[in-house]
C-alpha positions as CSV (number, residue, x, y, z in Angstrom):
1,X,0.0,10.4,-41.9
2,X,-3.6,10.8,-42.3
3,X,-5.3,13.9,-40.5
4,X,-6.4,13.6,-36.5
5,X,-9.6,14.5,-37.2
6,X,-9.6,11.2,-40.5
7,X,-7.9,8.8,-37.4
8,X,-10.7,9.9,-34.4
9,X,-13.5,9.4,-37.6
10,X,-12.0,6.4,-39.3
11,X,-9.7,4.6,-36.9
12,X,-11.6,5.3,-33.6
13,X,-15.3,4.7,-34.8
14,X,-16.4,8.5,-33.3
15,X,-19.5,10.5,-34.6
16,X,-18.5,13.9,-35.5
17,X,-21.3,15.8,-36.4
18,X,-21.3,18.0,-39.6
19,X,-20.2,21.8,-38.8
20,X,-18.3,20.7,-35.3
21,X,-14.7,22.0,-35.4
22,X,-12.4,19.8,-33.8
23,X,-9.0,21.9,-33.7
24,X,-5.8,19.6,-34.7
25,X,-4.5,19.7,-30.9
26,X,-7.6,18.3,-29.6
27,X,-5.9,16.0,-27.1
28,X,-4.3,18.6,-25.6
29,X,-7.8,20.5,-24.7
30,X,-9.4,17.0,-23.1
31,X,-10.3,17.6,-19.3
32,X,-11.7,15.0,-17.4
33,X,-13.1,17.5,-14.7
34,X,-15.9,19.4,-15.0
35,X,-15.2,21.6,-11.8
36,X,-11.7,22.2,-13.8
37,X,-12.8,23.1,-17.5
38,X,-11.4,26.2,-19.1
39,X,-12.4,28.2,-22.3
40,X,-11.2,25.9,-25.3
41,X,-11.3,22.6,-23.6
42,X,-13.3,20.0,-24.4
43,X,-15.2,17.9,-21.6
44,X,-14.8,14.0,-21.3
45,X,-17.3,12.0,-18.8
46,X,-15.8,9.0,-17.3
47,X,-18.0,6.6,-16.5
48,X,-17.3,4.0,-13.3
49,X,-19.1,2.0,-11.0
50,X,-20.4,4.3,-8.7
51,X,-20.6,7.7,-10.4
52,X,-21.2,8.8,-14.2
53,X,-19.4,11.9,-15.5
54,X,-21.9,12.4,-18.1
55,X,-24.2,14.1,-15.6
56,X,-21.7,17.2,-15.5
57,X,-22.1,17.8,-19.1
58,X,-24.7,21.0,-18.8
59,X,-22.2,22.4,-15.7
60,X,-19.0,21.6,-18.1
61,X,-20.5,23.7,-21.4
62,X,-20.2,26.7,-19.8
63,X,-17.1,27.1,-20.3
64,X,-15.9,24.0,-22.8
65,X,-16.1,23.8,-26.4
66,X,-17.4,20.3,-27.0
67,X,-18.0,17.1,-25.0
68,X,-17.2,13.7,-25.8
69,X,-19.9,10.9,-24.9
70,X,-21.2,7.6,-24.7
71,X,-23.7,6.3,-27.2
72,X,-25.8,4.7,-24.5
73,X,-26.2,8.0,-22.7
74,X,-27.8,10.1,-25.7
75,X,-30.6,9.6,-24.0
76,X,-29.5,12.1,-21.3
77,X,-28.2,14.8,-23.3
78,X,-30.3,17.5,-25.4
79,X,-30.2,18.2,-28.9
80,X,-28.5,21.6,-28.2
81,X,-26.3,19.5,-27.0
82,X,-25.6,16.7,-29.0
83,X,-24.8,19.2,-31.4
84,X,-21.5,20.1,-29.7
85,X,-20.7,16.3,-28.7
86,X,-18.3,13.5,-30.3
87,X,-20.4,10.9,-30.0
88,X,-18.4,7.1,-29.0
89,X,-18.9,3.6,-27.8
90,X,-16.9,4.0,-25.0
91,X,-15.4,7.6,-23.2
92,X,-12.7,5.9,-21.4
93,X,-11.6,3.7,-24.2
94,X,-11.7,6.4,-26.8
95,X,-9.5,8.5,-24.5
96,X,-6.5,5.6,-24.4
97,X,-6.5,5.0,-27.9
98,X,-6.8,8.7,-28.6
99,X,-3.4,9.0,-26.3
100,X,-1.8,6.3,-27.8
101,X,-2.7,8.0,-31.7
102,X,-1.5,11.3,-30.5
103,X,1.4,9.9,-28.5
104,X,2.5,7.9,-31.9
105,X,1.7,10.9,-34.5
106,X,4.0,13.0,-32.9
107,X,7.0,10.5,-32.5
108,X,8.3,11.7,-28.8
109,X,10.4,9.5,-27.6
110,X,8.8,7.8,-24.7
111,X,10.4,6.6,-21.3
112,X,8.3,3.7,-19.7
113,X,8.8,3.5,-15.9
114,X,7.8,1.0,-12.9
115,X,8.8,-0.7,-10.2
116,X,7.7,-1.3,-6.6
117,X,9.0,1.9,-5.2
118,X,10.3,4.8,-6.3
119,X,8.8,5.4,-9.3
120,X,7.9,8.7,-8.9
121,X,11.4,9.9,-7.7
122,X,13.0,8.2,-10.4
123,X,10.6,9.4,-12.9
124,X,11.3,13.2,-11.5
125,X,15.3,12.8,-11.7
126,X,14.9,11.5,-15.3
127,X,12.8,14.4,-16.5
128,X,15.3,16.3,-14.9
129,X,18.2,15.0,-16.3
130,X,16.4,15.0,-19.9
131,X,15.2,18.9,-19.7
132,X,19.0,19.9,-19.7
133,X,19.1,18.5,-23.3
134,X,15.6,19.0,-24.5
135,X,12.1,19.9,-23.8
136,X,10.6,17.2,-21.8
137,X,7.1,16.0,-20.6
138,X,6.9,13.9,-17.3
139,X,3.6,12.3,-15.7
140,X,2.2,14.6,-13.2
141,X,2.1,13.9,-9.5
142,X,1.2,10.0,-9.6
143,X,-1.2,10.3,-12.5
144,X,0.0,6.4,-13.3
145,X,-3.4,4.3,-14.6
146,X,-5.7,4.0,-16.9
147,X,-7.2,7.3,-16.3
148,X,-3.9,9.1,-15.6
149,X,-1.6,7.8,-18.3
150,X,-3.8,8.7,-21.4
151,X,-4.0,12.3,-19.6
152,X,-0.3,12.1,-19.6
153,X,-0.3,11.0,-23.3
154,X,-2.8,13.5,-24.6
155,X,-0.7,16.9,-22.8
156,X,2.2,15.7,-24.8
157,X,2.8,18.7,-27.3
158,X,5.2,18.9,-30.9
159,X,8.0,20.6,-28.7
160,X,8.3,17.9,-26.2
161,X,11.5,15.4,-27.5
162,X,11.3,13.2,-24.7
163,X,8.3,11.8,-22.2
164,X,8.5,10.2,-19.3
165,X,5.4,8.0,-18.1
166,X,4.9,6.7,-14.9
167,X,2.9,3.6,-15.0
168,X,1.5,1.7,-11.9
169,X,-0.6,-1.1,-11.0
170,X,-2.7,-2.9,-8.8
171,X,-3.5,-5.7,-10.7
172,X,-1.9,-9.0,-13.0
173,X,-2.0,-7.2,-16.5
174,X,-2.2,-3.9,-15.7
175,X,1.2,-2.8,-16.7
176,X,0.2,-5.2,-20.0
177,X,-2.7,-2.8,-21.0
178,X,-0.7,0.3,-20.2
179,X,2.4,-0.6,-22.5
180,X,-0.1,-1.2,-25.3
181,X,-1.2,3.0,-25.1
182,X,2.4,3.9,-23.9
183,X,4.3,2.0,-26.4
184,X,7.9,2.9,-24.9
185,X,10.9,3.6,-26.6
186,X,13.2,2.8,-23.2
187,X,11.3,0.5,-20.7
188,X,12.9,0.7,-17.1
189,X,11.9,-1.5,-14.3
190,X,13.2,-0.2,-11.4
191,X,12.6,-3.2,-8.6
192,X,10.7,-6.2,-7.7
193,X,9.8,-5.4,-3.7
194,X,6.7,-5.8,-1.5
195,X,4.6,-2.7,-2.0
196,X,0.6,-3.3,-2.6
197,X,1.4,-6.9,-2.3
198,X,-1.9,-7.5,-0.6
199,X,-3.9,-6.2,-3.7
200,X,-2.0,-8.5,-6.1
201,X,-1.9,-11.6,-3.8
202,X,1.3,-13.3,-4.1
203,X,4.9,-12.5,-4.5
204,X,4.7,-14.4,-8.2
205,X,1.5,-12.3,-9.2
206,X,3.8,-9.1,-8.7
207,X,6.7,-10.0,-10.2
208,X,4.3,-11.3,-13.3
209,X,2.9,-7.8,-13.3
210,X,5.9,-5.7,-13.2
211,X,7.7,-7.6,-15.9
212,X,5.0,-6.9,-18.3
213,X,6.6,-3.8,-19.1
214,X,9.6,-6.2,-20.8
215,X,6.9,-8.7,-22.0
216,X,4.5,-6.3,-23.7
217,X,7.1,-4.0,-25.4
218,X,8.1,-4.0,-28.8
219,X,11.6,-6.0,-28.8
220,X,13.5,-2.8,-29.8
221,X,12.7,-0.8,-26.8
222,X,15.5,-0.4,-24.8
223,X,14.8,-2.7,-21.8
224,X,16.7,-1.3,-18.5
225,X,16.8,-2.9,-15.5
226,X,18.4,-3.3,-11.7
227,X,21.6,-5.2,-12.1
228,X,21.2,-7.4,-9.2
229,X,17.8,-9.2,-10.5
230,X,19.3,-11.8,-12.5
231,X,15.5,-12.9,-13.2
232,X,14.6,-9.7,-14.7
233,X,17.9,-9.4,-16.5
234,X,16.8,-13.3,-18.2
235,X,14.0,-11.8,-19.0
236,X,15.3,-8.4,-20.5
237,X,17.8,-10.7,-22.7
238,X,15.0,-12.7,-23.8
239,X,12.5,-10.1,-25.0
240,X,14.4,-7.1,-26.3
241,X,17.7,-6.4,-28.6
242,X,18.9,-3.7,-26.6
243,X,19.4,-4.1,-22.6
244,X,21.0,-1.8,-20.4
245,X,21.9,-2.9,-16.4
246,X,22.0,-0.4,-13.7
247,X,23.3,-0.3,-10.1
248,X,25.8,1.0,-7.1
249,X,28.1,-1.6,-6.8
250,X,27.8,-3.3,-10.5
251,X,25.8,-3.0,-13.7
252,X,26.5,-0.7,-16.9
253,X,25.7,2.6,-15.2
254,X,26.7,2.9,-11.9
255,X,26.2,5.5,-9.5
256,X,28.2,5.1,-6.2
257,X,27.9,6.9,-2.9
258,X,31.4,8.3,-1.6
259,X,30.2,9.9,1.6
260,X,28.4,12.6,2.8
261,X,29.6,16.3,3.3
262,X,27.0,19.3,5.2
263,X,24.2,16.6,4.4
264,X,24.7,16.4,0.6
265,X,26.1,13.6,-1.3
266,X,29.3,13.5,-3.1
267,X,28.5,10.6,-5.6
268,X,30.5,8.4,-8.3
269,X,29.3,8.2,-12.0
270,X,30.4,5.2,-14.1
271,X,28.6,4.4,-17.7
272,X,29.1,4.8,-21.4
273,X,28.5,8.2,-21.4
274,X,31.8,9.1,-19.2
275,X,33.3,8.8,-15.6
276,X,32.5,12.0,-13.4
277,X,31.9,13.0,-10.0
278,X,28.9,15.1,-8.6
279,X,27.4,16.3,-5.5
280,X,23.5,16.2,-4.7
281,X,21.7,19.4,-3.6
282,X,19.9,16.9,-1.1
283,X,20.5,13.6,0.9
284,X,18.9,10.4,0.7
285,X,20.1,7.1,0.7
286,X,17.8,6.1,-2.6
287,X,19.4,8.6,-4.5
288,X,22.3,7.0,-5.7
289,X,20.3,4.1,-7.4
290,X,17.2,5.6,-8.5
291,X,20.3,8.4,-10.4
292,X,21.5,5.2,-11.5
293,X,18.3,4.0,-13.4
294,X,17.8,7.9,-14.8
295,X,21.7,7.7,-16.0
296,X,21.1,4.6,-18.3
297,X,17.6,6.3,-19.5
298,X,19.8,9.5,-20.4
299,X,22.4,7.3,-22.0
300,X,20.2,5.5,-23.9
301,X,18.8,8.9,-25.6
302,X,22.1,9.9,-26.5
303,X,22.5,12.2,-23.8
304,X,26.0,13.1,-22.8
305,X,28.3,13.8,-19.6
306,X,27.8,17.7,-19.7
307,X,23.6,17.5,-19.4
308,X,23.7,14.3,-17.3
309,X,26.1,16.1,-14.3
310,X,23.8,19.2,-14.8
311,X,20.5,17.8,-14.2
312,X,22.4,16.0,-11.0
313,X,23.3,18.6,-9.4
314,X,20.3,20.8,-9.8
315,X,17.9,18.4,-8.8
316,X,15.9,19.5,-5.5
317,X,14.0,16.6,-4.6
318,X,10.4,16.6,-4.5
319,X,7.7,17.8,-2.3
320,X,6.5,15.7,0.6
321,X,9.0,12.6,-0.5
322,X,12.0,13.5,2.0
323,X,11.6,16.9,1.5
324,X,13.7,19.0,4.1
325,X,13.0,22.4,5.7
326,X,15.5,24.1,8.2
327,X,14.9,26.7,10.4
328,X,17.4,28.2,12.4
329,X,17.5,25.4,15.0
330,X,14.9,22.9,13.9
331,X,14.8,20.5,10.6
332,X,11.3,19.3,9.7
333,X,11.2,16.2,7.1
334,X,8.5,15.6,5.0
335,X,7.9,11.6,3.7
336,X,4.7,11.4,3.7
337,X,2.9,10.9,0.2
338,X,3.5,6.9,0.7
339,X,4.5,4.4,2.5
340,X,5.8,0.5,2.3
341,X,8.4,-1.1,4.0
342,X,11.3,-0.9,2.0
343,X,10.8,3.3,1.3
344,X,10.0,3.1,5.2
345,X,13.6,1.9,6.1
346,X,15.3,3.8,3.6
347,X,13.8,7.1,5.0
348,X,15.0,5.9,8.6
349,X,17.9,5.1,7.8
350,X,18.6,8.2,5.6
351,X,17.5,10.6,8.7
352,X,20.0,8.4,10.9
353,X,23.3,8.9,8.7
354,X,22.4,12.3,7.2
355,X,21.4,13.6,10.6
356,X,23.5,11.9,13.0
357,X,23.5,14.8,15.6
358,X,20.0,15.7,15.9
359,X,17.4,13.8,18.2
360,X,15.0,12.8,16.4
361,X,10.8,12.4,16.8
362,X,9.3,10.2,14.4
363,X,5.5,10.3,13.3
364,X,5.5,6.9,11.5
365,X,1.6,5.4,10.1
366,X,-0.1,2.6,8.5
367,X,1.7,1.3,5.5
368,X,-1.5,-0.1,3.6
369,X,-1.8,-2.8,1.0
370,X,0.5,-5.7,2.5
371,X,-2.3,-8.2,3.4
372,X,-1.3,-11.0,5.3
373,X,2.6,-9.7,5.4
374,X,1.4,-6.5,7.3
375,X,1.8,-7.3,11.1
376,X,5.1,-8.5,10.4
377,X,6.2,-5.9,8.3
378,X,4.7,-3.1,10.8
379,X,6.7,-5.0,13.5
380,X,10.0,-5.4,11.8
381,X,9.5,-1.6,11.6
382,X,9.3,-0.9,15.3
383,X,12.4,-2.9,15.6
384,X,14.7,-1.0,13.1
385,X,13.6,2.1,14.9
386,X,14.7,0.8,18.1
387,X,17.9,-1.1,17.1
388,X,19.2,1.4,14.4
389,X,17.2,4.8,14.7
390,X,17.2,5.2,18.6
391,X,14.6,8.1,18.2
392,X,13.8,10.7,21.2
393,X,10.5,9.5,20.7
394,X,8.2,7.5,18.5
395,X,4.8,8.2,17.4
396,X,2.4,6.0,16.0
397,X,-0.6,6.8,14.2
398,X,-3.3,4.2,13.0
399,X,-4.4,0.5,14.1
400,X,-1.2,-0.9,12.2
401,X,0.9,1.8,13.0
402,X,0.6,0.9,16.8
403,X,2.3,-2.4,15.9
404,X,5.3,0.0,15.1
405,X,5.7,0.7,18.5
406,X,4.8,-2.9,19.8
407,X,7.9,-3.8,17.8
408,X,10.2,-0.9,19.3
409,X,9.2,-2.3,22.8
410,X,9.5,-5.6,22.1
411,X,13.4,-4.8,20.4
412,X,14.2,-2.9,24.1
413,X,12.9,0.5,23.3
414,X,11.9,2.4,26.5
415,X,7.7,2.9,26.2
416,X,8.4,6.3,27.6
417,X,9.5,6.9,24.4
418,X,6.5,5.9,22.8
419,X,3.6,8.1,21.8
420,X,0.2,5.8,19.7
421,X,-2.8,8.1,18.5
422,X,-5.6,7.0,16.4
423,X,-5.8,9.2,13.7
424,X,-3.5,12.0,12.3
425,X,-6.0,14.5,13.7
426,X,-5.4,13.6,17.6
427,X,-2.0,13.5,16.9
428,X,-1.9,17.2,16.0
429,X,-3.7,18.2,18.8
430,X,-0.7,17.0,20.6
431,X,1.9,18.6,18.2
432,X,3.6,20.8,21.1
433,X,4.1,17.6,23.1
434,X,5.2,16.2,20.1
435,X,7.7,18.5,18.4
436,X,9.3,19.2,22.3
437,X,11.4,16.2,22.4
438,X,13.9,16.8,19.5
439,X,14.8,19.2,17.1
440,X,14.3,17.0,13.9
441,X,11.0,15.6,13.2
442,X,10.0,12.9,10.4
443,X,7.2,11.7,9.1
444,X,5.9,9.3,7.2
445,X,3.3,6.6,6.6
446,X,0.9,5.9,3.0
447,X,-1.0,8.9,1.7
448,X,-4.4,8.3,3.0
449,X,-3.2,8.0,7.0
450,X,-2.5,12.4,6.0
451,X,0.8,12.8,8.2
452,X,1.3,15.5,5.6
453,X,-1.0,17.5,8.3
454,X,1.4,16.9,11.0
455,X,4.2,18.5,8.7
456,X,1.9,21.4,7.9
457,X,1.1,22.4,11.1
458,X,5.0,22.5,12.4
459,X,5.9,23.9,9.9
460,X,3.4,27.0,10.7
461,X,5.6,27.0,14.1
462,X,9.1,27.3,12.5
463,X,10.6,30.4,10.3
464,X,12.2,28.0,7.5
465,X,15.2,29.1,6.1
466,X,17.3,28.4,3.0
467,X,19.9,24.6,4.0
């Protein structure tokens, strides 16, 4: 294998000017933010349509080593320092195919995932699961397209054995272009649901786009998949040697709920890799299948019972996706880093069964991105509070969010009960209204409606303690 510095020179067309030392782990020192640069680092301007990162450059060479820039904006740099730059057609291009060289040169073994919902929880309990048997990488927080997946790539270090990369998308062919940089070694598709709908335009268009992470891999990536989409499973058998089914009720790996004991869950493992039984630190109704899909990942790796039930049971959920805090007479649930309607229902429905003898006060917000579904699907929502939930009260936050409680009313729920505020802020103004008519309160609703601030102000009121 050629050098990095030969590959960047040769391979990725980049001007390195004579007497510029470019260290061998140079991915790892990229930052994309000059407010963030450290000593060592190297500064890499993105441009986009409305801002251009090259004008940071001065501000990022007090503390970076180097800079990385585009060929049509020498014109804004000095000599001083071009001298310290790597000089390319494109910044942003020359970042993925630097991840994708480093990610290859190093020979990790990489973990695709998407899906509709859940990536992110499922991408967590994988890592998990993975660390008990070997240093692992995992995507940051939702760093999931084309800017955050090369970032992902490029922190990957000689130690790690395993990654796992989120990757998400918003458009036909986005998943496409990020397979090509990723170039998995297991591809796991989670599910086919709803979620961002409205940016891709039709059922079809989504489906298209989350299958490319089985049409754009090479055919002996391990192609894993949810048991009960016999059109993915087609696909899967079409496209790759190796296929691996998961599920609750079927599938090759199966992870099976068998009831719930001081609001953790006692759960049933079936694959390959062995038969056991485990119990959750936490409770939510997703867990058993998104532990399914992380299971068959494991199992595909080679990983055996012993790691697998370890990284199970030590798993502690994440923040501000159903994470729980207890106080000596209060719980305060915190769901609110995203919203659509299927990860809306599950929440509900998790609160209901895993909480049956609290009275509950829901802060519920705008799911965005369902375009012409979205008055339906905020509706159905109302209803599912009133007919399954029965809440102490309701609270809506946001234009669509008040078609939550249209739909409670309209399923029998008393308006009493109902509480609408146009924006987060109002809303926790009100919180002692609020938080006074139950002792459990939930919250959720996409990122950008910030119920987080809700959670963050009653939690200021309670003295949390251990569950």
């Amino acid at each position: 294998m050629p050098s990095l510095l030969k590959i960047i020179r040769d391979d990725l067309k980049a001007n390195i000017p004579d007497g510029l030392n470019v260290p061998e782990n140079f991915p790892n020192l990229i930052c994309t933010d000059s407010r963030n640069i450290k000593p060592g680092q190297w500064f890499l301007p993105i441009v986009g349509e409305a801002f251009d990162g090259h004008k940071f450059v001065t501000q990022s060479l007090e503390q970076a080593d180097g800079f990385i820039y585009q060929s049509d904006r020498k014109n804004l740099l000095t000599n001083s320092q071009i001298a310290k730059g790597i000089e390319v057609s494109d910044t942003l291009k020359f970042f993925q195919e630097l991840a994708c060289v480093w990610r290859n040169i190093l020979g990790t073994k990489v973990v695709g995932i998407t899906g509709s919902t859940g990536k992110t929880t499922a991408k967590e309990m994988t890592a998990h699961i993975l660390s008990q048997e070997s240093s692992t990488y995992y995507t940051q927080g939702s760093f999931n397209n084309e800017v955050g997946v090369p970032k992902s790539l490029c922190e990957l270090k000689p130690e790690h054995r395993f990654a796992v990369i989120e990757m998400g998308a918003r458009h036909v062919g986005d998943i496409e272009f990020l397979c090509k940089y990723v170039n998995p070694d297991v591809a796991v598709l989670l599910n086919v649901g709803t979620a961002h709908i409205g940016e891709f335009g039709s059922a079809e268009n989504l489906r298209k786009t989350k299958q490319e992470i089985f049409t754009s891999t090479r055919s002996d990536c391990v192609a894993i998949y949810h048991e009960e989409d016999h059109i993915t499973a087609d696909l899967a058998a079409k496209t790759h040697t190796t296929t691996l089914s998961f599920g609750t009720t079927s599938g090759q790996v199966r992870v099976v709920e068998q009831g719930i004991k001081d609001r953790k869950m006692n759960l049933a493992v079936q694959s390959e890799a062995g038969k056991f039984q485990i119990q959750t630190p936490g409770y939510h109704l997703a867990y058993p299948i998104n532990f399914a899909a992380a299971v068959a990942v494991a199992q595909s790796l080679g990983l055996g019972t012993e790691p697998i039930s370890r990284g199970i049971e030590t798993f502690l959920g994440i923040d501000r996706r159903f994470k729980v805090y207890y106080s000596s007479s209060n719980v305060v649930i915190d769901d609110t880093y995203n919203a659509n309607p299927q990860s809306m229902k599950t929440g509900l429905e998790s609160i209901t069964r895993g909480f049956p003898d609290y009275e509950k006060v829901l802060v519920l917000g705008d799911m965005l991105e369902l375009g012409s579904s979205s008055a339906a699907e905020h509706n159905d929502i109302g209803k599912f509070c009133a007919d399954f939930v029965k809440p102490n009260l309701l609270v809506t936050v946001g234009p669509e969010g008040r078609i939550i409680g249209e739909g409670a009313i309209s399923a029998g729920m008393d308006p009493r009960k109902i509480s609408h505020f146009i924006d987060i802020d109002t809303a926790v103004r009100n919180l002692s209204q609020i938080t006074s008519q139950g002792n459990l309160l939930y919250a959720k609703a996409s990122n950008s409606i910030k119920l987080n601030k809700i959670i963050q102000a009653a939690l200021q009121d309670i003295e949390t303690v251990a569950p």
